[in-house]
C-alpha positions as CSV (number, residue, x, y, z in Angstrom):
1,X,-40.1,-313.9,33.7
2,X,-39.9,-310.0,34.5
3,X,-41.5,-309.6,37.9
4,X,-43.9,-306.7,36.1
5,X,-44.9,-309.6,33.1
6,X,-45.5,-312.0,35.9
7,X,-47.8,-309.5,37.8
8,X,-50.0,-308.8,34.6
9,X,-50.1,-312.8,33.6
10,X,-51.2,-312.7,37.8
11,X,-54.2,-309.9,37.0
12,X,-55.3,-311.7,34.0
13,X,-55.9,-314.6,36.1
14,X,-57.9,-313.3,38.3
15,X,-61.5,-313.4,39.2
16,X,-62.0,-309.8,39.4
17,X,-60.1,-307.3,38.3
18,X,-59.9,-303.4,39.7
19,X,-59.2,-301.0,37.2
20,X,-59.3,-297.2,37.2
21,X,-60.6,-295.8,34.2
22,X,-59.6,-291.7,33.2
23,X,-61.3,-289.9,30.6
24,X,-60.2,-286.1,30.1
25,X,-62.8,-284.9,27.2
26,X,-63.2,-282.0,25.3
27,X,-65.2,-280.0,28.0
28,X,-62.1,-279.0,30.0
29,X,-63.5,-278.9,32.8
30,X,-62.0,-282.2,34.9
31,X,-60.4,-285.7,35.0
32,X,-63.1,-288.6,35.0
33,X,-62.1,-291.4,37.7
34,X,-63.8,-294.3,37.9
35,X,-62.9,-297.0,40.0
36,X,-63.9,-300.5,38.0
37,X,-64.6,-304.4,39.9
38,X,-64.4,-306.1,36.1
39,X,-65.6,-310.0,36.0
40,X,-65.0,-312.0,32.9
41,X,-63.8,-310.4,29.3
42,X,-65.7,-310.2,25.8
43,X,-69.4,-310.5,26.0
44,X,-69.6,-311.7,29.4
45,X,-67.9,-308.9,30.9
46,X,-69.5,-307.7,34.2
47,X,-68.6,-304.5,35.6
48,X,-69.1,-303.0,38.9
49,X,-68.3,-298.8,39.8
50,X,-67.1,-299.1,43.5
51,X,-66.3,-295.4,43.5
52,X,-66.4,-292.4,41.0
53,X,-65.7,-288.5,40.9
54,X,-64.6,-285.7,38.1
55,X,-61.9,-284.2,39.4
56,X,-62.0,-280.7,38.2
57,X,-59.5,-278.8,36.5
58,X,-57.5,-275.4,37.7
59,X,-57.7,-273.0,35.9
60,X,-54.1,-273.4,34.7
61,X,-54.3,-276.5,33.4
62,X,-57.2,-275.3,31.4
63,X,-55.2,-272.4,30.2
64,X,-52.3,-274.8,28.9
65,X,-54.4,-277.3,27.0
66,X,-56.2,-274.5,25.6
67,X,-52.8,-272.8,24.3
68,X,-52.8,-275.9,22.0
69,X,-56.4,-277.1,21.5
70,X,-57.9,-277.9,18.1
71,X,-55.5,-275.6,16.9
72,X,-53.4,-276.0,13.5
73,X,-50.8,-274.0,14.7
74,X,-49.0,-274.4,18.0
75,X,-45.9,-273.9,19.9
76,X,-44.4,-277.1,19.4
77,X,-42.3,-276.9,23.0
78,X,-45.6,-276.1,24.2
79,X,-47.0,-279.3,23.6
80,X,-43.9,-280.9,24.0
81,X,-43.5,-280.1,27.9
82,X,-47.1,-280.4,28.0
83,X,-47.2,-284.2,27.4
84,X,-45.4,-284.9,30.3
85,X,-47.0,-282.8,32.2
86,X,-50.6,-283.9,31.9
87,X,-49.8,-287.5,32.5
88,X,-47.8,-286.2,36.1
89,X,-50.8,-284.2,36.6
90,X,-53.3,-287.0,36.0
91,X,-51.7,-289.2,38.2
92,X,-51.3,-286.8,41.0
93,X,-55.4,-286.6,40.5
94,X,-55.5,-290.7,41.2
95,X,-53.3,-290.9,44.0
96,X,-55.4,-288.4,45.8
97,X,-58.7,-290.2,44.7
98,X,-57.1,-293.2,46.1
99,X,-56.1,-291.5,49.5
100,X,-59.7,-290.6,49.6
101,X,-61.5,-293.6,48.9
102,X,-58.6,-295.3,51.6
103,X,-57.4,-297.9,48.6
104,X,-54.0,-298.6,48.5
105,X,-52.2,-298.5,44.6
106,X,-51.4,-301.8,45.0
107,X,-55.1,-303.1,45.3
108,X,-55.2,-301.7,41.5
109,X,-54.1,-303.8,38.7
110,X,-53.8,-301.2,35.7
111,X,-55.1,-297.4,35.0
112,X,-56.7,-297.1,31.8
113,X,-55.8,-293.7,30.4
114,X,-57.1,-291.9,27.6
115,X,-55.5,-289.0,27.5
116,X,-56.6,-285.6,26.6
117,X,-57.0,-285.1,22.9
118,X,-55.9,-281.5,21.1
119,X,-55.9,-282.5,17.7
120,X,-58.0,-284.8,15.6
121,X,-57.5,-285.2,12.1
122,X,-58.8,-287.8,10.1
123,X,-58.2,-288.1,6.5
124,X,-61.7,-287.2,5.4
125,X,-61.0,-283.8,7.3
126,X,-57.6,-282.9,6.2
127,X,-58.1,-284.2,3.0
128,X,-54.4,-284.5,2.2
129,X,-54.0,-287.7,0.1
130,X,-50.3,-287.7,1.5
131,X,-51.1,-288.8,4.9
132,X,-54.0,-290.7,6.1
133,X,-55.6,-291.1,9.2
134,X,-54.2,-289.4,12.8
135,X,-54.7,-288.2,16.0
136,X,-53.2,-286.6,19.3
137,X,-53.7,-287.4,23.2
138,X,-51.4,-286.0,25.4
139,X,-50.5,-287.4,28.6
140,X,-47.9,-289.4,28.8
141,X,-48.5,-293.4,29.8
142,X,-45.0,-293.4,31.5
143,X,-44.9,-290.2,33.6
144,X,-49.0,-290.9,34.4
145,X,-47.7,-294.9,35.8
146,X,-44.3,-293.9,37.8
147,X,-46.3,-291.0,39.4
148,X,-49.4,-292.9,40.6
149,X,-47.0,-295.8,41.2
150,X,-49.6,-297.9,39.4
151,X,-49.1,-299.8,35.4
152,X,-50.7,-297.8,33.2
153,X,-52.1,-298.7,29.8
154,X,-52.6,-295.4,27.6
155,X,-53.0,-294.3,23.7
156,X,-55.4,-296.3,23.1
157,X,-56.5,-294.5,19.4
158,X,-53.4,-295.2,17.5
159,X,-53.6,-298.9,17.8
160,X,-57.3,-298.1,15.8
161,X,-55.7,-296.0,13.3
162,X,-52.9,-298.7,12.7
163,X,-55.8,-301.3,11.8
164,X,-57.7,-299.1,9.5
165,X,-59.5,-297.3,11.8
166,X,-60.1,-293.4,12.2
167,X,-59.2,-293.0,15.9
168,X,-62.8,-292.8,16.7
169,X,-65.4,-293.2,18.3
170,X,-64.0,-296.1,20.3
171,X,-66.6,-296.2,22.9
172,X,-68.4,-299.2,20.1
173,X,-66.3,-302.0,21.6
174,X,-67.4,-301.1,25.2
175,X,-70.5,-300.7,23.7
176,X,-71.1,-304.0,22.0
177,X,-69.5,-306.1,24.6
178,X,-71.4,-304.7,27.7
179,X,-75.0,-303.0,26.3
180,X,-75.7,-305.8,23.5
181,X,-79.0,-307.0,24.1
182,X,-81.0,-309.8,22.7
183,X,-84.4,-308.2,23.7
184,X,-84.3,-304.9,22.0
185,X,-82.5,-302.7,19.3
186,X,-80.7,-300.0,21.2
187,X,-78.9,-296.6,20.6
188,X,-76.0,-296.2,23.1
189,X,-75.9,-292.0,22.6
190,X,-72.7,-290.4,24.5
191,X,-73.5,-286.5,24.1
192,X,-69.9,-284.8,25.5
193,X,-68.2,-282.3,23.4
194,X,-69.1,-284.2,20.3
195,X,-72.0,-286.6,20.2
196,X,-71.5,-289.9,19.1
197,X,-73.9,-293.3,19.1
198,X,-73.5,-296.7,18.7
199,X,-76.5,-299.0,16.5
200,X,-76.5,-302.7,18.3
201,X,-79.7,-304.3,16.9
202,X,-80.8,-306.7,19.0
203,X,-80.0,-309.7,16.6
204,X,-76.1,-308.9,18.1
205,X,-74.9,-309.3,14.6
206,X,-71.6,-307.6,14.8
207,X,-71.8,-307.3,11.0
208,X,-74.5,-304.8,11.9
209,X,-73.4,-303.0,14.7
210,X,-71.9,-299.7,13.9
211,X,-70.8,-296.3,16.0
212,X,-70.4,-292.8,14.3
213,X,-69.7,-289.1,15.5
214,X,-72.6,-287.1,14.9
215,X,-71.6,-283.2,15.2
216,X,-71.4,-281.4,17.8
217,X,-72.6,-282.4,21.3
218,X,-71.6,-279.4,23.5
219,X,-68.5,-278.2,22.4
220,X,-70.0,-275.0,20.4
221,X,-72.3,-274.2,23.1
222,X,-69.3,-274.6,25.7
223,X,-66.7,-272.4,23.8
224,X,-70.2,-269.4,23.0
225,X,-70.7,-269.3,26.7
226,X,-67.2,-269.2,28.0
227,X,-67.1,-266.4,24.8
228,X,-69.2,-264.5,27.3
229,X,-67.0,-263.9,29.8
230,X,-68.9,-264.6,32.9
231,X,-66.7,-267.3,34.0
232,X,-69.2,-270.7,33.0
233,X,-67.8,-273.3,31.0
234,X,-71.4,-273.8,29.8
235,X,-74.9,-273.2,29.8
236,X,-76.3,-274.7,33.4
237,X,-79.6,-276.1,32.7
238,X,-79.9,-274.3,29.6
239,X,-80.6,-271.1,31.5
240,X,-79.3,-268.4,28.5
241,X,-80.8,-270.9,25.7
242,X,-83.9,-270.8,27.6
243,X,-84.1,-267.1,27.4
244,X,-83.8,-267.3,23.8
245,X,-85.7,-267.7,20.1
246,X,-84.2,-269.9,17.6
247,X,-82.7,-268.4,14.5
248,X,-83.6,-270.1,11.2
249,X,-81.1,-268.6,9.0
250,X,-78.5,-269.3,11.6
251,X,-79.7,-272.5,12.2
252,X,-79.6,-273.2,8.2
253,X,-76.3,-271.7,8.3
254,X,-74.8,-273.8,10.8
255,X,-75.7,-277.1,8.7
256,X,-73.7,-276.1,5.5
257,X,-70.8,-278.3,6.6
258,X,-69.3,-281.5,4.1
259,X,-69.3,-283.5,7.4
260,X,-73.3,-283.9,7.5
261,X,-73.7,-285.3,4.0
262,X,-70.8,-287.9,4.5
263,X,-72.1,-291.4,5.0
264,X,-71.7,-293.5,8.7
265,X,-69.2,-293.9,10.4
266,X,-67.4,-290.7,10.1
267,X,-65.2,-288.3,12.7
268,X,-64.8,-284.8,13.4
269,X,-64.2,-282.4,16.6
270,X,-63.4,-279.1,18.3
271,X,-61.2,-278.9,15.0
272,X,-64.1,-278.6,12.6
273,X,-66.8,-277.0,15.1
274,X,-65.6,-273.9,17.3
275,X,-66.2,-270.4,17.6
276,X,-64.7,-269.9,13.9
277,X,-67.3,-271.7,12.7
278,X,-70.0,-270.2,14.6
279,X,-68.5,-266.5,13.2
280,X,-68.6,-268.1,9.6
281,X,-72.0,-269.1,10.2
282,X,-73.5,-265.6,11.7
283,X,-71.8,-264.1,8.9
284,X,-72.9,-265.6,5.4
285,X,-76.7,-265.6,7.7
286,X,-76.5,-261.9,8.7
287,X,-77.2,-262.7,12.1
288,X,-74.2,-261.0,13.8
289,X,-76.6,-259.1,15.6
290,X,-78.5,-262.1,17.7
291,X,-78.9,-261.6,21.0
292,X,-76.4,-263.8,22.9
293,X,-79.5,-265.9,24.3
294,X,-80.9,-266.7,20.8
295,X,-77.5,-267.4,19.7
296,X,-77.6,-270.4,22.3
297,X,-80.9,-271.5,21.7
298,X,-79.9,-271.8,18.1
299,X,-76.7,-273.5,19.0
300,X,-78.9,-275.9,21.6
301,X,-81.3,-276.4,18.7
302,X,-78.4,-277.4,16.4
303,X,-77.2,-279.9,18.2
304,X,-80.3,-281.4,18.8
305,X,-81.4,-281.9,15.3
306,X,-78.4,-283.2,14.2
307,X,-79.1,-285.9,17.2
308,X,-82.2,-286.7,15.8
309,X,-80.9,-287.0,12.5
310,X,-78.5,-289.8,13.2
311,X,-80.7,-291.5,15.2
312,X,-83.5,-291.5,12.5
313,X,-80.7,-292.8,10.0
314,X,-79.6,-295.2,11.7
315,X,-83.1,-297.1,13.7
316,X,-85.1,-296.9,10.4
317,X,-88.6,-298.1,11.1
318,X,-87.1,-299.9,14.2
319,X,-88.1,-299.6,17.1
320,X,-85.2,-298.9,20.3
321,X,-84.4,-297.8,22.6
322,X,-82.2,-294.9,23.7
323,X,-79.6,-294.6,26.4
324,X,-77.9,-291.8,26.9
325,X,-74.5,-290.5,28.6
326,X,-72.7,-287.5,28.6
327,X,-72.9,-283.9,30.0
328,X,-75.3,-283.5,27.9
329,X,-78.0,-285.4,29.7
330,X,-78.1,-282.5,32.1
331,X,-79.0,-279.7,29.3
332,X,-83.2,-279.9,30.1
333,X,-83.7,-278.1,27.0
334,X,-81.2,-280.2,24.6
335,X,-83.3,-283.8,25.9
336,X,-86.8,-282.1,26.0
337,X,-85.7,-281.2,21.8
338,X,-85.1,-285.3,21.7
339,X,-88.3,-286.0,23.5
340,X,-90.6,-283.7,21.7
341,X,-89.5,-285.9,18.5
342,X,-89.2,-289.4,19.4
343,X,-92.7,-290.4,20.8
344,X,-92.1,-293.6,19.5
345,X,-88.6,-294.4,21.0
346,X,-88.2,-294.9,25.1
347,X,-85.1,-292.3,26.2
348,X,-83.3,-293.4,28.8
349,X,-79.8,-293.1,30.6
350,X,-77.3,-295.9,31.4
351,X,-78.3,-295.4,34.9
352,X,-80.9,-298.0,33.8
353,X,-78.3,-300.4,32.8
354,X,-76.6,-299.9,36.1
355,X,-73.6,-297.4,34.7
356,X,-73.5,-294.3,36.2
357,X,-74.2,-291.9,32.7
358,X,-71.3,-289.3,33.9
359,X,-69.0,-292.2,34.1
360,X,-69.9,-294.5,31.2
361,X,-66.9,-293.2,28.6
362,X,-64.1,-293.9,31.5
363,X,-65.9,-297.1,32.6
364,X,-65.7,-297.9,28.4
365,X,-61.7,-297.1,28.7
366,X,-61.2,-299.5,31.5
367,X,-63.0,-301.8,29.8
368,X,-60.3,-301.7,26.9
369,X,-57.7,-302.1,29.1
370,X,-59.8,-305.4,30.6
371,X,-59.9,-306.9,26.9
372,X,-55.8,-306.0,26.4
373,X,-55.1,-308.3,29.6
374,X,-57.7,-311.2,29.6
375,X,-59.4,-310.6,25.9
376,X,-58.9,-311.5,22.2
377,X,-60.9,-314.9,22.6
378,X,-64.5,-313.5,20.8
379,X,-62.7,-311.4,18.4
380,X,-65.5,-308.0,18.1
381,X,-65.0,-306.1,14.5
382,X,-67.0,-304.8,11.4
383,X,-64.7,-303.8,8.8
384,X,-66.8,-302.4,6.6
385,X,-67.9,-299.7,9.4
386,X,-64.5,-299.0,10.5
387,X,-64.5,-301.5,13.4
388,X,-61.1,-303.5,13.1
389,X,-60.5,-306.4,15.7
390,X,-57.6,-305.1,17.6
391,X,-56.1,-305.0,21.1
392,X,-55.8,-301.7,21.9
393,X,-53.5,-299.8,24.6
394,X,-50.0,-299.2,25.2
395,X,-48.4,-300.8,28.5
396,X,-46.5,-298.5,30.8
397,X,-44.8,-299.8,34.1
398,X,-44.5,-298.2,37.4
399,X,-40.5,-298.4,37.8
């Protein structure tokens, strides 16, 4: 047996495993670390943070990704060095979290990358019967494990698109296998660049569990204020949206998409929703003239009622309740839209169910790369929601 099979058959067996989670998102604006303690696999999974931080990005590394980001046309050298370079980069970031939190690499028994996403493109979006589903991460698994000195499982969303799968969201196995409950119907809601939820009723049929993108989270208020050029990659507590009134004809305009009248589960991104679409928006609306700060209350208000939305669809006349993640639990003004509406829903974050909420979607990536070493025994899928049983993640070792 190679000695690198050997040491993964040795972490399987184990009590307690310690894996780093990484989520790079659409935001930009750094690399989510979470340090995992994981117990057990499937629905008896336990999992304990024992350290967390966003490293944040330089401004050149924001620069390159953004050279290729959500865009249809790229240089293709550009994102061919860049691959490489994003997973050297990403593990420089964990070696130095490890020097800070004094644990050696060899206390770790796998990183669970995700990458950093510049293109997704689904079938229902390109619409291109030739092709079907895809998606891209950069980040190479190889460079990422040889530089942190640590195995590495990585590209986790292709596995999902082999089975059947669009790619996304994938935070629903996390989801199922860790929040389920058996005392009430919750809505795990992840608001990052684009908001997403996951339905688990409390029954815990899987045949009724379910996780969709919803629009956008923050992404088009990120890219309006960053528009602005006063150096902020978004709107701190809401303070230009604040200042504002919200546009109706913008507003009205800004819901004319094909995405919101396709049925659950569905995917989109930065790809669909960006400043383009904003311009397209302002411009069939006559509203090129808003003030910047009503422009962001509109956006705010956007995203917002699209939340609501898919929330509405998918609880019924159910009661739940709601836990949210996400950068977007920190916009006042985005929550105070969700609690104005539902009165009859508790909204919470998954601090309440002892996950830090800025770390849940790396802590949900680790939790993958638990199931690809010790999982596969309570099989977790709902084919007819785009949930295929797979085991997802490519291995990468150190040498």
């Amino acid at each position: 047996m190679h000695q690198h099979i050997e040491k993964l058959y040795q972490s399987a067996a184990k009590p307690r495993r310690k894996i780093i989670g990484l989520m790079s998102g659409t935001s930009l604006d750094g690399l989510d670390v979470a340090l995992c303690s994981i117990r057990g696999e499937g629905l008896a999974t336990e999992v304990n943070i024992e350290h967390f931080t966003t490293v944040p990005y330089t401004e050149e590394y924001q620069q390159r990704v953004r050279a290729v980001f959500a865009k249809r046309e790229v240089d293709l050298q550009t994102v061919t060095v860049l691959h490489p370079w994003i997973g050297i980069t990403h593990g420089n970031m964990v070696r130095h979290c490890l020097a800070q939190w004094q644990v050696l690499p060899e206390e770790i028994d796998v990183i669970a990358s995700h990458g950093q996403t510049v293109f997704h493109c689904p079938l229902r979006q390109h619409q291109d019967a030739r092709w079907g589903n895809a998606t891209l991460q950069l980040g190479d698994g190889d460079h990422l494990a040889v530089t942190a000195g640590i195995t590495t499982i990585s590209d986790f969303r292709q596995k999902h698109i082999a089975a059947g799968g669009e790619g996304a969201p994938l935070a629903v196995y996390g989801d199922y296998l860790l929040f389920s409950s058996i005392t009430e119907n919750r809505i795990m809601l992840n608001i990052g660049g684009i908001a997403n939820l996951t339905w688990l009723p409390k029954s815990r049929d899987a045949q009724a569990v379910f996780s969709t993108d919803i629009g956008p989270g923050n992404t088009l208020m990120d890219a309006f204020i960053q528009q602005q050029g006063q150096g902020q990659l978004y709107d701190k507590n809401a303070q230009l949206a604040l200042q504002g009134q919200v546009s109706q004809p913008l507003l009205v305009a800004l819901q004319q998409d094909p995405f919101f009248s396709l049925s659950f589960p569905k995917t989109t991104g930065p790809e669909v929703f960006n400043l383009s679409y904003l311009a397209n928006a302002q411009r069939r609306s006559n509203t090129q003239l808003l003030s910047a700060a009503d422009v962001m209350a509109t956006l705010n208000r956007f995203s917002a009622d699209n939340i609501i939305r898919a929330i509405e669809q998918s609880c019924g006349t159910e009661p739940c309740v709601i836990y949210a993640s996400g950068g977007g639990i920190h916009n006042p003004l985005l929550m105070a839209h969700l609690r104005t509406v539902f009165t009859r829903h508790d909204i919470k974050t998954t601090e309440a169910l002892a996950i830090n909420p800025d770390a849940k979607e790396a802590v949900l990536f680790a939790l993958l790369a638990n199931e690809c070493l010790v999982g596969g025994k309570q099989p977790f899928s709902n084919v007819r929601e785009g949930i295929p049983a797979v085991t997802m993640g490519k291995i990468s070792f150190a040498d």
